[in-house]
TIFILO-214443 format. One record per residue (C-alpha): x, y, z; residue in one letter. Coordinates in steps of 0.05 Angstrom, whole numbers, plus 5000, padded with zeros to 4 digits. Example, Ala and Ser with C-alpha at 12.3 -4.5 7.8 and 13.67 -1.06 7.14 Angstrom:
2
524649105156A
527349795143S
***
This chain:
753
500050005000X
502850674982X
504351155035X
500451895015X
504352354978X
509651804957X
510051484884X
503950984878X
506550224861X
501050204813X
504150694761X
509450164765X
510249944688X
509050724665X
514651144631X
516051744668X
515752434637X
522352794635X
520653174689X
515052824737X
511853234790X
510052704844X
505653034880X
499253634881X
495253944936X
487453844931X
483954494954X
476454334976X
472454924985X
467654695030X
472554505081X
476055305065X
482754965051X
487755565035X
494955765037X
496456505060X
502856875077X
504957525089X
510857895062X
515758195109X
519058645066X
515558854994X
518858654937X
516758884863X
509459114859X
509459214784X
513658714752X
512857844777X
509957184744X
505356754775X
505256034748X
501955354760X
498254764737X
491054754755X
486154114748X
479454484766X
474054124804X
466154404818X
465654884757X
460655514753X
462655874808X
466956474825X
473556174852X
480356534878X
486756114854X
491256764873X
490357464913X
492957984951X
489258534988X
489158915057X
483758375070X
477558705039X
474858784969X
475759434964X
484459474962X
484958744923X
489858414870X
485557834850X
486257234800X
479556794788X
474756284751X
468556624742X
461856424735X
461456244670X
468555964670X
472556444645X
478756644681X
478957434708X
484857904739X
482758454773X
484759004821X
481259464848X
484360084900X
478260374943X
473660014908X
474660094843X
478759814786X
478660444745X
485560564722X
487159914758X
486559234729X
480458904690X
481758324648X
476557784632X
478857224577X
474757014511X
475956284531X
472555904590X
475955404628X
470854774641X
474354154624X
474953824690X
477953184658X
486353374654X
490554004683X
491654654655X
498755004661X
496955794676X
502056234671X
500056994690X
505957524674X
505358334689X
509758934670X
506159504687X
511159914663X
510459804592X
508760354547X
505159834510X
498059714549X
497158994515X
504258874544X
502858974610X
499458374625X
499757694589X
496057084600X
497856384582X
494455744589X
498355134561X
503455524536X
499355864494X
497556664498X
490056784523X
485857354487X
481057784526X
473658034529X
476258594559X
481558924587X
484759494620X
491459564655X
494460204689X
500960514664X
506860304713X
501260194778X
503059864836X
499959164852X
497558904922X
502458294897X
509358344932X
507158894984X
507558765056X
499758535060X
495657935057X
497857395008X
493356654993X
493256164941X
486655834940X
481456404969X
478857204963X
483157625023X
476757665055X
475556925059X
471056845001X
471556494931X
474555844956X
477555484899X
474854774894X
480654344852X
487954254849X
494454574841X
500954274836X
508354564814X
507255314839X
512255864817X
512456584834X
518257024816X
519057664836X
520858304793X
520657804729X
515357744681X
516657124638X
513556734580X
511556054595X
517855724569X
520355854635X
516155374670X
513954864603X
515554604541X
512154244482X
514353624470X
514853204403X
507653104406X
505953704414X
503453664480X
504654244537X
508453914594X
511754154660X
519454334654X
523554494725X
524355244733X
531955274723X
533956024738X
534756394798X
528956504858X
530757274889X
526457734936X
519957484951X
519556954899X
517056214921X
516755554889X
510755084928X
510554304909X
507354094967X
510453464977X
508053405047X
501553855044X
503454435069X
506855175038X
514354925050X
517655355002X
521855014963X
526655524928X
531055614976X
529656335000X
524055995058X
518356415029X
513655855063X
506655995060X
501955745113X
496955145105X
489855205130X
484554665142X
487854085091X
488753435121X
495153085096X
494752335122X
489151815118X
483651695081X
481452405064X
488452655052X
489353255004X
496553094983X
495352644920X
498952334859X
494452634815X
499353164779X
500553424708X
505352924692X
499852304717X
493452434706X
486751984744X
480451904735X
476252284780X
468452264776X
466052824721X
461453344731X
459853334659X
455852644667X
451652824712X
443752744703X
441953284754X
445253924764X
443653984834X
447853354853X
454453554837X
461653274867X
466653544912X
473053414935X
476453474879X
471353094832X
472052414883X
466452564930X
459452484908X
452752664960X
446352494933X
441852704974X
434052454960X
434352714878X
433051994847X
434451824794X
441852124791X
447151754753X
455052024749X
460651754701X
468851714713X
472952084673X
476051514649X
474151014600X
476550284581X
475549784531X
481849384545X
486549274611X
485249074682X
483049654729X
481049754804X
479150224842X
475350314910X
468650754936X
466650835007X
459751045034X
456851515090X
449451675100X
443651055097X
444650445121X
444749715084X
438449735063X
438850425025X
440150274959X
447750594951X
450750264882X
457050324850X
459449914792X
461150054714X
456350294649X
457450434577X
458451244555X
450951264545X
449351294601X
452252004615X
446752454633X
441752004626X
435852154673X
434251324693X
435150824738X
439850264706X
435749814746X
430349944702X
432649834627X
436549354589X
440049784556X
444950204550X
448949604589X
450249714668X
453449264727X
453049454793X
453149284866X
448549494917X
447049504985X
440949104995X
445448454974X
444948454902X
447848474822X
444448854775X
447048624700X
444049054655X
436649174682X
437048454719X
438748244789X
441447724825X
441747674890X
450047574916X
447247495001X
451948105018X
449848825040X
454049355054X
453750035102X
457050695132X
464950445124X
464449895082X
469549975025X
467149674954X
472349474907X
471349534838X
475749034788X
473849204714X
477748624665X
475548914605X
480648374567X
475947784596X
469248184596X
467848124665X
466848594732X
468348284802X
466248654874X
469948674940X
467148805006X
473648995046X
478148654998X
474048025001X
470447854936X
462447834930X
460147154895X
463547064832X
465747564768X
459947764726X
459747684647X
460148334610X
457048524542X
463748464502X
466049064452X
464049584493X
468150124526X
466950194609X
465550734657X
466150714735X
458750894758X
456551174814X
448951214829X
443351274885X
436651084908X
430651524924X
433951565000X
437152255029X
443352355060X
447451775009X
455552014999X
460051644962X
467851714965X
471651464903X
478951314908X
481951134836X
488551064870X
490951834874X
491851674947X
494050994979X
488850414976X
485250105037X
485549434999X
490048964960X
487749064885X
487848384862X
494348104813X
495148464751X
489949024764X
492249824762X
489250454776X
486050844723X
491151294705X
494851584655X
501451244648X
497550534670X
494250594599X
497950284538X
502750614492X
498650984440X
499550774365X
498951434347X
502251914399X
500552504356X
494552614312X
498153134268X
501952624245X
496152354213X
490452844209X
491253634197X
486654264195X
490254794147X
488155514152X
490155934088X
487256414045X
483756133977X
488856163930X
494155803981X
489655264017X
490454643971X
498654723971X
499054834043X
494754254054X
498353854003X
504754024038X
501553844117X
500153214095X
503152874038X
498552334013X
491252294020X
484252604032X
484453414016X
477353694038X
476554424023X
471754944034X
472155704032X
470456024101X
468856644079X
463056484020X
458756103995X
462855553960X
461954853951X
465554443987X
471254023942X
474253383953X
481553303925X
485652613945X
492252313918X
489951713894X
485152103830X
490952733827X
491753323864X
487553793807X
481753323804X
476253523843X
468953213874X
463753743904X
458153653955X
453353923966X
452553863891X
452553203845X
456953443793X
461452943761X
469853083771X
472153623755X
478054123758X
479054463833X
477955123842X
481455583885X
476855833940X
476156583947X
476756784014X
479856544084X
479055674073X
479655104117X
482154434091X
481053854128X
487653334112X
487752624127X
494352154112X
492251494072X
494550904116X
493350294151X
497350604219X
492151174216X
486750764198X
484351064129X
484450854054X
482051103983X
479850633935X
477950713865X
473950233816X
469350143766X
462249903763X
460349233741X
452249363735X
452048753782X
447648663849X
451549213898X
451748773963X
455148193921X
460748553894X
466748423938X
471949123928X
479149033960X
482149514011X
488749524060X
486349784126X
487049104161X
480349194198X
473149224180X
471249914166X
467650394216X
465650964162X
464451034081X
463951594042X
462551413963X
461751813907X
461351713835X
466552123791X
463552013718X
457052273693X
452651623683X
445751693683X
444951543757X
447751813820X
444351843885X
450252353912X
455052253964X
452551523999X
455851524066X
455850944114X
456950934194X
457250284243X
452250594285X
446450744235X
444450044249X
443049574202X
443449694124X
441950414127X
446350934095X
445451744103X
447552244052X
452652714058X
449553294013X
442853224049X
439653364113X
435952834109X
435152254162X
438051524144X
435851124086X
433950404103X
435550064031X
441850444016X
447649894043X
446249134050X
451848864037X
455349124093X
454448464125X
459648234071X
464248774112X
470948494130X
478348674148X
479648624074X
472948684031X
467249154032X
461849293985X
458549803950X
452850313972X
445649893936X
439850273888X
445550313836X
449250913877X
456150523878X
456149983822X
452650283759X
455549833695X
461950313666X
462250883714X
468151023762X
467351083841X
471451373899X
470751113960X
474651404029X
475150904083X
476451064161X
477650484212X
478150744287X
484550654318X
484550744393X
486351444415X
486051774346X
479451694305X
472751524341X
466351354296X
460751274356X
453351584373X
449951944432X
443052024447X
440852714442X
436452934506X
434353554494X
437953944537X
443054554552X
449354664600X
452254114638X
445353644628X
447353584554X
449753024527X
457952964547X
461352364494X
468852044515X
473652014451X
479051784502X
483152354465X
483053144455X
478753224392X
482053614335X
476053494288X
468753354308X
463453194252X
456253144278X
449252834241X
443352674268X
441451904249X
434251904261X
431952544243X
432653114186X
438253594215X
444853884183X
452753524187X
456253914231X
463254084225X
467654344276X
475654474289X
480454654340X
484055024279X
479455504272X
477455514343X
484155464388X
479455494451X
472355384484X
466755554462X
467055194393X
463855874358X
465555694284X
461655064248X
460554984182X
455454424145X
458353914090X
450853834059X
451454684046X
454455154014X
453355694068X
459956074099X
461956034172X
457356684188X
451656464133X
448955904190X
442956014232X
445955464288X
446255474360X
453255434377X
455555034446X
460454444441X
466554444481X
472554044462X
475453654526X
482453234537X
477452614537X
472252754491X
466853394475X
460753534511X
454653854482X
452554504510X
445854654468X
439454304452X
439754614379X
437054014344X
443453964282X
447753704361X
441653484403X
435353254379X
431153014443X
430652244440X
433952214373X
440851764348X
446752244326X
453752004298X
459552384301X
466052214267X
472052554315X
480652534303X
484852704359X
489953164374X
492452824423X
490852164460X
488652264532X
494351874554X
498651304550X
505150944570X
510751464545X
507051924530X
505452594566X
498152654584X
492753084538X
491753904579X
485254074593X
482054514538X
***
């Protein structure tokens, strides 16, 4: 069992990052956990860098992560999350910030799922105002919704008054989260290089501060839980109302360099139930039916973790177990459906598989610890009672990807405490079974998704060459931002100058150079990434007996077919997706919902063969095809479905990738509604605000559509209940490529967007 605050033996088998942190501080705000110190002597008011890495926990609140005042509102420095998520510096001097500081970003901050690196640096003496103060999260620069800095002002920061870390000077605006690897250097004001790098993956990661601390500078890494300065100049800062040993210790091994599961906020099917405690502490209270997902998914590997319980007694219906990602927001009991697929433990003494019980003769209560043993390799789930197993393993549904599950019963006063190993273990896991982390996941095939999938910004005239030249070899999809411009299809395989358009049916043609400000959308042809091109020729024969060769080395997940001559039939772009069920198809140029006749022979689907779309879209005697072919590899591409509900804000639908998503393409299945493009290109930060539709013409501005999706290190989560993202009751697919995997062996873990 790992002693608190020390390396966990489960990350045993994990690469370490270059430069691990090994430990962060958890900051609950209902217990008013904060660091504070006071300066003896000031040091310099108008020129320092704060920086840290930040994992944020109960969202939608204002919440201090840095200040300095005289201990009221009125005479304040003050760094914070917001309301609505953004992240605000302000000071105000009797009151007001009028010639003071007032800076409120664009982006909002609400992925609670990996750590963000914030790096705050101020030179008030700059004759420059937009110099004066400069924001960074992940390394990269942060614009603002507003802002307003004095010329050469003095800060509350360095002066001989009340500094804390984690609260308002007046004891307000608790943060609620974590923060690991704390800098502060005094008369400085330094880029993020200083404290981060980006490594050959492109991913932000922590680097060790390497120059000299002076005055009133500080570096915090909270190795035992307290403000033990660590740079040498004893600038330690106080510790208030954290506990640091035990079961509810604050010092954890969750850090930027390891990243756990914790339970997520964004899964939750009632707003009014949400965790605490850094995401790992769940109260229920009497709202029934309310259902939470982990952060973490898995479809492979051996995992275990633990939950304890306070509140009821054995015969009040606490349960804790795994579920598939539908289940996220979903306003049921498991116990009362089928589907989607649940297994669970509760206290009354029995299994629920999947809508069905079975009685296992054990009940648990207040202190009982349930252990949780996913084998997703063997398709089973196995419960402990204080590391002694219930019954036997239970079967799982097999193919399906698994999400720890917490849930309650119509009693009040139910808490659940979830320990996915961040701290030490009350129990032995059993052989061969980590904790859901990070480095405990597998190496990723594909490290870094730019390797494999790019979107190129460029003016018209440029786009198609500085696609050609981000990726080499394969899929080119174009379309003009700007205006009203089909989109155009240019691939390798037919030549760079031949082009396809949708929304339209035209037969190839030459490509055109957009006029205006284009995206292109790049993919590398491959069987590593997972995608192919394949040209042929119609035989006139029966469409679901005609056997066409391709080299992914897996049965395909997605189809997009289009004829390139001019015969007398073409039914447009026929596009196929494993989760439209059955032989339907949908088209790519329409709104339209999914046709039922358009694909059956994708029953003849293998690792080598597939066959063409039916009703003589894909096989017409003499006339030439294209065909672009995406498998989903693990951590890079993603073909799934949700189940819209209808909803807005955090009771939206939330979908795991298990990777940052550098492309997101959205259709409803069951219903009429629009394909739905989005980027991080064109949006480098939350809210997604540009979309554009493949079955239109339209520009990015030229769309009447609700815009709310945020991109996540795990996935997206739908913020609207336009019906193009979520229809109420209705089937959409989405086909999503990653920047980055989540994690993985080697690898350093996906930042929070």
């Amino acid at each position: 069992m790992a002693v608190p605050g020390s390396a966990n033996p489960m990350l045993l088998g994990g690469q370490a990052a270059v430069y691990p942190i090994d430990q962060s501080l958890r900051f609950n705000s209902t217990d008013s956990a904060y660091l504070n110190r006071t300066p003896a002597t000031a040091g310099n008011r108008q020129t320092f860098t704060w920086s840290g890495w930040v994992k944020r926990g109960a969202l939608s609140s204002n919440q201090a992560v840095f200040s300095a005042s005289d201990g009221t509102q009125n005479n304040e420095f003050l760094v914070f999350f917001g309301t609505g998520n953004t992240l605000a510096i302000q000071q105000t001097v009797g009151g007001t910030s009028s010639g003071q500081i007032s800076c409120v970003t664009n982006a909002v901050y609400r992925d609670t799922s990996a750590w963000y690196h914030i790096v705050l640096a101020i030179d008030t003496t700059q004759a420059t105002s937009t110099n004066r103060l400069l924001l960074y999260v992940n390394g990269v620069s942060q614009t603002f919704s507003s802002y307003s800095v004095g010329s050469s002002i003095n800060t509350w920061v360095n002066n001989t008054n009340a500094h804390a870390i984690g609260k308002r000077g007046d004891a307000s605006l608790y943060f609620n989260g974590y923060l690991a690897e704390v800098n502060f250097i005094d008369g400085s004001a330094l880029d993020p290089t200083s404290f981060g790098e980006e490594d050959d993956n492109g991913v932000w990661r922590p680097i060790k501060y390497a120059d000299s601390y002076t005055g009133n500078s500080f570096y915090l890494k909270f190795a035992n839980g307290d403000g033990t300065d660590s740079s040498g100049l004893s600038n330690t800062w106080t510790a208030n109302n954290f506990t640091t040993s035990g079961t509810g210790t604050d010092v954890m091994d969750d850090t930027p360099t390891t990243n756990w599961a914790t339970l997520n906020p964004l899964t939750t099917s009632n707003t009014t139930r949400s965790p605490s405690d850094g995401n790992l502490v769940i109260a229920f209270g009497g709202t029934y039916p309310t259902n939470m997902l982990g952060s973490f998914g898995a479809s492979s590997g051996k995992w275990y973790w633990e939950v304890g319980f306070a509140g009821g007694d054995s015969s009040s219906g606490h349960a804790c177990g795994i579920a598939v990602g539908d289940w996220a927001n979903r306003n049921t009991d498991p116990q009362t459906v089928s589907t989607p697929f649940s297994h669970y433990i509760d206290s009354r003494g029995n299994f629920w598989n999947s809508g069905s019980s079975t009685a296992n003769s054990t009940n648990f209560t207040v202190g009982d610890i349930i252990g949780v043993a996913l084998d997703a390799d063997n398709d089973e789930v196995s419960f402990y009672k204080n590391g002694t197993i219930v019954g036997s393993a239970q079967s799982l549904e097999t193919g399906q990807t698994w999400f720890p599950l917490q849930k309650n019963s119509s009693f009040t006063a139910l808490t659940q405490t979830v320990n996915f190993g961040q701290r030490a273990f009350e129990y032995t896991p059993p052989t061969g079974f980590n904790a859901p982390n990070t480095n405990n996941l597998s190496a990723p095939d594909i490290a870094d998704g730019s390797d494999y999938f790019q979107s190129v910004l460029d003016t018209g005239a440029n786009i198609l060459s500085s696609a050609q030249s981000a990726v080499s070899n394969g899929l080119w999809w174009v379309k003009d931002r700007d205006n009203s411009n089909q989109h155009q299809f240019v691939d390798s395989v037919r030549g760079g100058s031949l082009a396809l358009t949708c929304p339209t049916l035209a037969a190839e043609g030459s490509y055109s150079a957009p006029s205006g400000s284009s995206v292109a959308w790049c993919w590398k042809e491959g069987a590593t990434p997972g995608f192919d091109i394949v040209t042929y020729t119609g035989d006139g024969t029966t469409s679901a007996n005609r056997l066409i060769d391709h080299s992914l080395g897996v049965t395909p997940d997605f189809i997009i077919t289009k004829k390139r001559s001019s015969g007398t039939t073409d039914g447009g772009w026929s596009t196929w997706h494993k989760d439209l069920g059955g032989n339907y198809g949908v088209w790519l140029q329409l709104p339209n919902a999914r046709n039922v006749s358009m694909w059956a022979g994708y029953t003849n689907f293998s690792s080598t063969k597939f066959t063409p779309p039916d009703l003589n879209y894909g096989n017409e005697n003499a006339q030439t095809y294209v065909n672009y072919l995406w498998a989903e590899v693990e951590g890079y591409s993603r073909f799934g479905s949700y189940i819209g509900n209808g909803q807005t804000g955090d009771l939206a639908p939330f979908v795991w990738c298990g990777f940052r998503p550098a492309f997101l393409m959205v259709k409803a299945a069951t219903t009429s509604a629009n394909w739905i493009i989005c980027d991080a290109a064109r949006n480098t930060y939350n809210v997604i605000g540009d979309e554009l539709v493949a079955n239109a013409a339209n520009a990015e501005s030229g769309l009447a559509i609700t815009t709310a999706v945020d991109f996540t290190a795990n996935g997206f989560k739908i913020r609207t209940n336009d019906a193009n993202w979520n229809s109420n009751t209705q089937t959409l697919i989405f086909a999503a490529f990653a920047e980055n995997p989540v994690g993985g062996s080697g690898v350093s873990p996906a930042t929070a967007r």
